[in-house]
N, C-alpha and C positions, 0 to 999 in steps of 0.2 A: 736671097736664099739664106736661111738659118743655117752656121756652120753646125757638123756633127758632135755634140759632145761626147768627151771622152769617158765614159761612165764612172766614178768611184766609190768603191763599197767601203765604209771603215765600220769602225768595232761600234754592235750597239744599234746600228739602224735598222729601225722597224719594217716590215715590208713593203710595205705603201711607200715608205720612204725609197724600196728601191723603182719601186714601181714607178715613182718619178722620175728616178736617174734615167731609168729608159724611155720617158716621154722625154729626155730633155735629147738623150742621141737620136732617139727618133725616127733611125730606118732599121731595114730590115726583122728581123725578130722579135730587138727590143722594144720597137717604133710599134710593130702588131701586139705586142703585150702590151703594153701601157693601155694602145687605146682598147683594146677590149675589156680590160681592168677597168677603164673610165666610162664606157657604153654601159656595163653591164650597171654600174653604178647611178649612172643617169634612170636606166630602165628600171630598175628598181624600185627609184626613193621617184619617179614618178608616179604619183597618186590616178591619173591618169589612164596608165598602161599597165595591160592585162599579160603577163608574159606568159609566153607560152616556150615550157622546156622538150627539147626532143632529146633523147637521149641514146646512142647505138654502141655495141662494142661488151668487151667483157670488163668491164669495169667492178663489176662485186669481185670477181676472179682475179683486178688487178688492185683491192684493195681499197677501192674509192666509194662503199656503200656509204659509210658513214659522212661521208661530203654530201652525197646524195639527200641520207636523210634530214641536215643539217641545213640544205638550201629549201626543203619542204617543212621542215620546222620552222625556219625563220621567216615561214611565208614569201617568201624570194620569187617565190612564182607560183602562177595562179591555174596553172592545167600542163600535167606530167604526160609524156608520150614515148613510151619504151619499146623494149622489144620482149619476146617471151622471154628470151634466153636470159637477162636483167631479174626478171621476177622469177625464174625456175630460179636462179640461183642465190636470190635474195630472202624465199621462203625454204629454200634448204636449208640457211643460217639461221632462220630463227624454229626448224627445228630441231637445231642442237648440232648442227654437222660445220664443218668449217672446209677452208679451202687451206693446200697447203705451199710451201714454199718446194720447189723442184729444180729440175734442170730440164732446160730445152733442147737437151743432148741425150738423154735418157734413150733408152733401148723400150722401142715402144709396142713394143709385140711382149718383153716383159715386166708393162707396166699394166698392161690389157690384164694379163694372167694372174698380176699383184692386186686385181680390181679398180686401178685408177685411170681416169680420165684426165687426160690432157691438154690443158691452151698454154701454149706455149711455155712459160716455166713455174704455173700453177696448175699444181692437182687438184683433182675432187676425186673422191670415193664415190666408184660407179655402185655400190648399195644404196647412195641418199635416196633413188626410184620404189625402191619397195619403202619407205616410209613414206615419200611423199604419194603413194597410190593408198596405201593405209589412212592415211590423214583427207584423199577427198574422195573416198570411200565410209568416213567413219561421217564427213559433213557435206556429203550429196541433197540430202532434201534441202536444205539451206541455198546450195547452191546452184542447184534445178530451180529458184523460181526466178534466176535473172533471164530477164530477155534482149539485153545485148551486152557485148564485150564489158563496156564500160562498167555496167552495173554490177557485171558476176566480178569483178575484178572489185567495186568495193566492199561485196561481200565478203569476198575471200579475204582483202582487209580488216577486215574486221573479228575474223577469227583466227586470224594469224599469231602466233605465240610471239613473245618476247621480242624485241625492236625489229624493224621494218621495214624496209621502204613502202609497200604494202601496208602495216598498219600504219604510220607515220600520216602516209596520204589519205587515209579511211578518215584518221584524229582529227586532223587538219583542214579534213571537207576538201582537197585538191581532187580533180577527179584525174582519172589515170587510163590513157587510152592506149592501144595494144590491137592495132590495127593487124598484126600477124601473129596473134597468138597461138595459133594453128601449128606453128613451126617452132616445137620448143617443147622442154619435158611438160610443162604443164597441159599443150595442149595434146600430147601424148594421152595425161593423165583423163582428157576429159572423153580422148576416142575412145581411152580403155571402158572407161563409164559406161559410152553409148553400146558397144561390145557387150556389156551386159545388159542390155536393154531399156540402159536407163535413159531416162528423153530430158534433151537440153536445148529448151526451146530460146535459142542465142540466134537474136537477130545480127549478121557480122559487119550490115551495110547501115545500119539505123546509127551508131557513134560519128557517121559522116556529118547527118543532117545535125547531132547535137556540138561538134567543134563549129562547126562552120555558126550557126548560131553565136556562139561565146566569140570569135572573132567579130560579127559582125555588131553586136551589143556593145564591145569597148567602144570608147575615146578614141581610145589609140593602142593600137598592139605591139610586143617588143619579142622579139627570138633570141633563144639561146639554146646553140645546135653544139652535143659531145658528141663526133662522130657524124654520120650520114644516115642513108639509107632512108627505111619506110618510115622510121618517127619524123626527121627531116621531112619527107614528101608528105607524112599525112597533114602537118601542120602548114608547111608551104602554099597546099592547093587548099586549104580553109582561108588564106590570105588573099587568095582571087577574089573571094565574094565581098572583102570588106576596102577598105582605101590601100591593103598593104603593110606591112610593119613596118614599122616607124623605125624603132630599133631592131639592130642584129649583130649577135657574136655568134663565129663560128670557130668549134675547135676540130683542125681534122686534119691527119696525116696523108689526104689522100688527096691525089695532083688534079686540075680542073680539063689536062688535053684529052683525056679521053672520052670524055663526055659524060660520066656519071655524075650523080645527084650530089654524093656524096664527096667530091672534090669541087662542087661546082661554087666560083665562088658566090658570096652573097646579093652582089650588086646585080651577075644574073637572072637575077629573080625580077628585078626592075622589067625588063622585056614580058615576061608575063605576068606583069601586076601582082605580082606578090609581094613586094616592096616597095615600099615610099620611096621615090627617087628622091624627095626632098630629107630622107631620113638620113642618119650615120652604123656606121658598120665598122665592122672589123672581122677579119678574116686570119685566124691564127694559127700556124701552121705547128703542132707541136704535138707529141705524145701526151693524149689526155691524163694519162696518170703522173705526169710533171705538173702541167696545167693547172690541174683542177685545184690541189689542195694549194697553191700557192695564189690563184684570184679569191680561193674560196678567203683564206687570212688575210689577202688585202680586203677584200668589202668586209670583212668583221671588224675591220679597226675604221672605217669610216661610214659603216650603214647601223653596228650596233654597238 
């Protein structure tokens, strides 16, 4: 057995540089950082492997859009899978609206009253709805002629103002699936549509048949899960149809004994073929908005 080393930070060292220190201790936290810091890096610069990101949680809300955009700008991966609640609140930012810094102790009966909404100790101003009903009201013909999720998503891409997750992925040809889009201001926005009579012929089961394709056309597939939930599952069961992913990093606060999706760890996946048993993983147990920006500055110092 390898003994534990004793980590040391001194003045001056780059990230990666710590990010060694903890493959060199090796267990618990450090031991799960390092190697998903080295998984994703492998998935990556493999020519290979088609990644596929699932994405859950309030992450614009806590700050992390721009990670976001930065890992689909730098081509990092090759098909995005979010949730509505992601993209309501990533085209509220780039229409001009922001989220605020708060308290999670606040009096919430008058924050309602003060107009703001609440996740925990980020605000949004519950007015961003009346502009965001304006803005897909002003470009409904455009986005009545997709006929599934994915498509009306890189529409809406495409006319989205100022940076994006959304435009980012339209730029960069990533396509961006939203298997419950339904459940979130946007698809608020698009029942209000139909309420007026407008018709939105969105096939919501047709994005099945085109992931599962993209899985099965790689080489080799590699997973990279923020959080759980439907982006996890939708990509997961696209993994049955093909050998499995090869690679997988998961980042998620959430425990594996209950039995959800979203705690469950990686290797489970093996049992229904969604995973290469011969593949490598990591399973990291940590507050994505620690996480993220600090794997995102390790892989910039050794992927660009």
């Amino acid at each position: 057995m390898k003994p534990v080393h004793q980590v040391k930070i001194t003045k001056g060292m780059s990230v990666y540089q710590i990010v060694e220190e903890l493959e060199k201790a090796g267990v618990m936290g450090a031991g799960r950082f390092s190697r998903a810091a080295k998984i994703l890096q492998k998935m990556i610069q493999d020519k290979e492997c088609t990644v596929f990101f699932g994405q859950a949680g309030a992450m614009v809300p806590g700050g992390m859009k721009q990670i976001i955009i930065d890992f689909l700008q730098n081509k990092w991966v090759d098909v995005f899978v979010t949730t509505g609640a992601t993209l309501t609140h990533d085209i509220v930012e780039a229409l001009g609206f922001k989220h605020y810094q708060g308290s999670a102790h606040d009096n919430d009966e008058k924050l309602h009253k003060q107009g703001y909404d609440r996740m925990w100790d980020s605000y949004m101003q519950n007015n961003v709805y009346e502009k965001l009903e304006k803005f897909f009201q002003e470009n409904k013909e455009l986005l009545m002629q997709a006929t599934s999720i994915r498509e009306f998503l890189t529409k809406l891409g495409s006319i989205t103002p100022k940076e994006s997750i959304l435009r980012t992925a339209h730029d960069n040809n990533i396509p961006i699936f939203c298997p419950a889009l339904a459940d979130s201001g946007i698809g608020l926005m698009i029942w209000g549509q139909l309420e007026k009579g407008n018709n939105f012929p969105i096939n919501a089961f047709s994005d099945i048949k085109e992931i599962i394709r993209r899985s099965l056309d790689s080489k080799k597939n590699g997973v990279f899960y923020v959080g759980g939930g439907v982006p996890k599952n939708f990509i997961q069961q696209s993994m049955q149809f093909s050998k499995g992913a090869y690679y997988g990093v998961q980042v998620s606060t959430d425990v594996p004994h209950y039995g959800g999706s979203s705690g469950a760890p990686l290797h489970e996946g093996i049992s229904w073929g969604k995973l290469d048993p011969r593949g490598e993983y990591a399973d990291l147990y940590c507050d994505a908005t620690i996480a993220l920006p600090i794997l995102h500055a390790a892989l910039l110092e050794k992927i660009n």
